[in-house]
C-alpha positions in Angstrom: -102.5 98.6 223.5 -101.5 99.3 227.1 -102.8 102.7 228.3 -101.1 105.1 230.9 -103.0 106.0 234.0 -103.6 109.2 232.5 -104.4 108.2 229.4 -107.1 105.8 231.3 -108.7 108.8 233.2 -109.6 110.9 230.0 -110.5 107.6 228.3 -113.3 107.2 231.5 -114.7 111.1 231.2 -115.1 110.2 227.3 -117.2 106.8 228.1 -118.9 108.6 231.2 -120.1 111.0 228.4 -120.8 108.7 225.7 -122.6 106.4 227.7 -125.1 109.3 229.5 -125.8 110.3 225.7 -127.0 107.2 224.9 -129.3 106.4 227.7 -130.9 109.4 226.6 -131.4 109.0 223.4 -132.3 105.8 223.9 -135.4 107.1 226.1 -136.5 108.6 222.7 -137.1 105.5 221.0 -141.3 105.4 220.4 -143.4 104.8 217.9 -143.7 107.5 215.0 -140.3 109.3 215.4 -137.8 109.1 212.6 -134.2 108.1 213.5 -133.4 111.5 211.5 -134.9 112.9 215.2 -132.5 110.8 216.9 -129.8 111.3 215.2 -130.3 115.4 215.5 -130.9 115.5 219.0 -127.1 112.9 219.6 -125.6 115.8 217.6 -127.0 118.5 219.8 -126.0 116.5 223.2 -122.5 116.1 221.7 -121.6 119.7 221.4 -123.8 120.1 225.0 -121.2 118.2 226.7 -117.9 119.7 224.8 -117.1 116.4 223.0 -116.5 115.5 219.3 -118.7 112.9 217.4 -116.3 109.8 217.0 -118.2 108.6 214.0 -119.3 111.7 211.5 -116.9 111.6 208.7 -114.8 108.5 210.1 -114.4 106.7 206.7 -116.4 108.9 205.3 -119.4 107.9 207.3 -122.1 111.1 206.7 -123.9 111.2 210.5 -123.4 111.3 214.1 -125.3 108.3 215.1 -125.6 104.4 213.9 -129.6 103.4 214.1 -130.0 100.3 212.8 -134.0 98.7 212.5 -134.7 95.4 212.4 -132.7 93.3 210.2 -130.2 96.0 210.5 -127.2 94.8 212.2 -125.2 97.7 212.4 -124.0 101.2 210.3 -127.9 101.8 209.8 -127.3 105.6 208.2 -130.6 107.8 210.4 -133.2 109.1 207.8 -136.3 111.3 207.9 -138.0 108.3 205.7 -137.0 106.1 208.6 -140.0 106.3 211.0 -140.2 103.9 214.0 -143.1 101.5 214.4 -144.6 99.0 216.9 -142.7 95.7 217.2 -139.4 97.3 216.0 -136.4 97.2 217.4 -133.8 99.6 217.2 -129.9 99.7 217.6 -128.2 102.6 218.9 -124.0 103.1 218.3 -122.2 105.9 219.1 -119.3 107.3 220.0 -117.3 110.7 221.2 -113.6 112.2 221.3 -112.6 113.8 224.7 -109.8 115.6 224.9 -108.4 112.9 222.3 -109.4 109.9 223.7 -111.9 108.1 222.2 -115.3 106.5 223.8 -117.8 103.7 222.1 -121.2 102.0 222.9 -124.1 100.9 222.0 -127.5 99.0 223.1 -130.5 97.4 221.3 -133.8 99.3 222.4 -137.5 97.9 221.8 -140.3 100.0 220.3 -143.7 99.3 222.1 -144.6 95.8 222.2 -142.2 93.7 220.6 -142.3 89.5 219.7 -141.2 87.6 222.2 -137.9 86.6 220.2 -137.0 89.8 219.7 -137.2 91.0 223.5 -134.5 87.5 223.5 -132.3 88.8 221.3 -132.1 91.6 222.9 -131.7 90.0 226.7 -128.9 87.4 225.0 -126.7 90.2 223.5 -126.5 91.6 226.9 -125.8 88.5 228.4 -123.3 87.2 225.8 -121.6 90.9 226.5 -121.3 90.1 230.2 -120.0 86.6 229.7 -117.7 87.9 227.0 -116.5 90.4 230.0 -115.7 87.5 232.7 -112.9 86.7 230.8 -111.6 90.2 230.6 -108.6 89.7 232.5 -104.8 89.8 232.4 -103.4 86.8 231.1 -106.2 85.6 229.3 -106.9 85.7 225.6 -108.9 87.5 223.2 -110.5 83.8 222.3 -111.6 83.7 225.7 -113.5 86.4 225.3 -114.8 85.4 222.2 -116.2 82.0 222.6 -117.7 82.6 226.3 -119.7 85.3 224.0 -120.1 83.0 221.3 -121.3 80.4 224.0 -124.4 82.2 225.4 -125.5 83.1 222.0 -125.0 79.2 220.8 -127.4 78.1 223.5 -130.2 80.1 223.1 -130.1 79.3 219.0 -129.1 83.1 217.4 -126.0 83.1 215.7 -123.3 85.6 215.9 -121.9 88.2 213.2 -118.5 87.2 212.1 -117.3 90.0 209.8 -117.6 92.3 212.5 -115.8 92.4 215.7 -114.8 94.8 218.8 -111.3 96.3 219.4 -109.0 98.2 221.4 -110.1 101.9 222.0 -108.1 104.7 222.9 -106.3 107.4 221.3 -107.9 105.6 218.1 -111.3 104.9 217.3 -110.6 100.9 216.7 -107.0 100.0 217.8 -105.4 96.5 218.5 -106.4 93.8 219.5 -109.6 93.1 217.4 -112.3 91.4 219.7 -114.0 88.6 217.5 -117.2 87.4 219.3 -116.3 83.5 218.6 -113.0 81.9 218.8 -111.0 78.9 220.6 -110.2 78.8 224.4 -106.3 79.8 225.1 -106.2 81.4 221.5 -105.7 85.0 220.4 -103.6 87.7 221.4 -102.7 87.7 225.1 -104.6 90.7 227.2 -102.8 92.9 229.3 -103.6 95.7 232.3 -104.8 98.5 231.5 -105.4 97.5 227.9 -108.9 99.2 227.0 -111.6 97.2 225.0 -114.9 98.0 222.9 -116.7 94.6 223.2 -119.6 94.4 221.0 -122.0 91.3 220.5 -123.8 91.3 217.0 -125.9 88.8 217.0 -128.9 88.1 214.8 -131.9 85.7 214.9 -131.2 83.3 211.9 -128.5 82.9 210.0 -124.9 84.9 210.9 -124.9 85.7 206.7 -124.9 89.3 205.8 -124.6 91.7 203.5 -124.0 95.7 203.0 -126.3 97.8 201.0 -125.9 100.1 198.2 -125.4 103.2 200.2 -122.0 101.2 201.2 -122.6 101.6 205.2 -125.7 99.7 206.5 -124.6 95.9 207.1 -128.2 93.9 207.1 -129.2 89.7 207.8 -129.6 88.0 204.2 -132.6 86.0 205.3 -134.1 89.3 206.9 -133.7 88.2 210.8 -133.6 90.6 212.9 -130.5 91.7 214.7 -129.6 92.8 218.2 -126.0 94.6 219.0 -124.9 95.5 222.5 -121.4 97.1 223.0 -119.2 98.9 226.7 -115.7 100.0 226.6 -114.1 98.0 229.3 -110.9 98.5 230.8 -109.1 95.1 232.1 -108.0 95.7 235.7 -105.6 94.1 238.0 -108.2 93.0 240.2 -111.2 92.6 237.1 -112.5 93.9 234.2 -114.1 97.7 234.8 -117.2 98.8 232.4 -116.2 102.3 231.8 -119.2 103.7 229.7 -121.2 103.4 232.8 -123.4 106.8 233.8 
């Protein structure tokens, strides 16, 4: 969905926003603190900066924050039973409403020393983001975007979630076009200036099979792998694509 300039200016206060909440939060990720913690102080810097939480009652989801451990890939509900440990890592998604528009990100955080594959995992889902991003461009299609993600993650043997994909963002929490992170050269829906996108690598150190939990929400690896997720709004410019949950 094409946005107006206007409509791309409040868009870039909500991500400016979103984005400085998370890097924050983020810094809170240690050993012994519960992502219950986590979650209360997100929902404190929310009202702090005059925004909505994008996510607390969305579907009926019941917090402010998604922290997702381990084999978690994404949805993780926070809990004071929760507590972080060295050698975790730990999965971060949130987003706000500003003014109406709507913002979205997310990173993958370490807890103390970590295994060497996991600090990968974490470095790949960053870089299959910023591949994924290259291709961010009028003209081009969402499955160029999807299998320059799919690519990176390929060749340095994780696999990527399937049943979960980014999307357009805007007046709507997840609007057209769904991002997939795989797909075909030259295939998909056509991008567009000025179209804004939530991209979002999920991408987990086994196999790409998965499965939700009974509490209905938090999406997990079947063979227990762990699971990194990295995810920008980016707005596709004339001259470039434009990370807008930037601080």
């Amino acid at each position: 969905m094409v946005k107006t300039s206007q409509e791309i200016e409040r868009i870039k206060v909500s991500c400016k926003i979103c984005k400085s909440i998370l890097v924050e939060l983020g810094e809170m990720v240690r050993c012994g603190i519960t992502t219950y913690e986590i979650e209360k102080k997100g929902e404190e810097l929310i009202k702090e900066n005059g925004v909505e939480s994008a996510f607390k009652h969305y579907n009926g989801y019941p917090a402010n924050l998604c922290i997702s451990v381990n084999e978690e890939v994404v949805h993780g509900i926070p809990s004071r039973e929760k507590i972080l440990k060295e050698g975790d890592i730990v999965s971060l998604d949130m987003g706000v409403v500003y003014k109406g528009f709507y913002s979205d990100c997310a990173d993958t955080f370490p807890v103390g020393r970590v295994k060497e594959i996991h600090s990968k995992i974490i470095d790949v889902a960053r870089a299959s983001f910023a591949a994924g991003i290259l291709k961010a461009l009028p003209d081009m299609r969402v499955g160029d975007i999807g299998v320059a993600i799919e690519n990176v993650v390929k060749a340095n043997n994780f696999s990527v979630v399937r049943e979960f994909v980014g999307h357009g963002i805007g007046k709507s929490l997840h609007e057209s076009p769904e991002i997939p992170n795989f797909g075909e050269p030259g295939k998909g829906e056509i991008l567009k200036e000025n179209m804004v996108l939530a991209i979002e690598p999920m991408i987990t150190e086994g196999k790409a099979d998965i499965m939700i939990l009974k509490d209905g929400w938090t999406v997990v690896t079947k063979d227990g792998g762990y699971a990194a997720h990295y995810e920008n709004c980016v707005l596709i410019g004339k001259n470039g694509p434009e990370i807008l949950t930037t601080v």
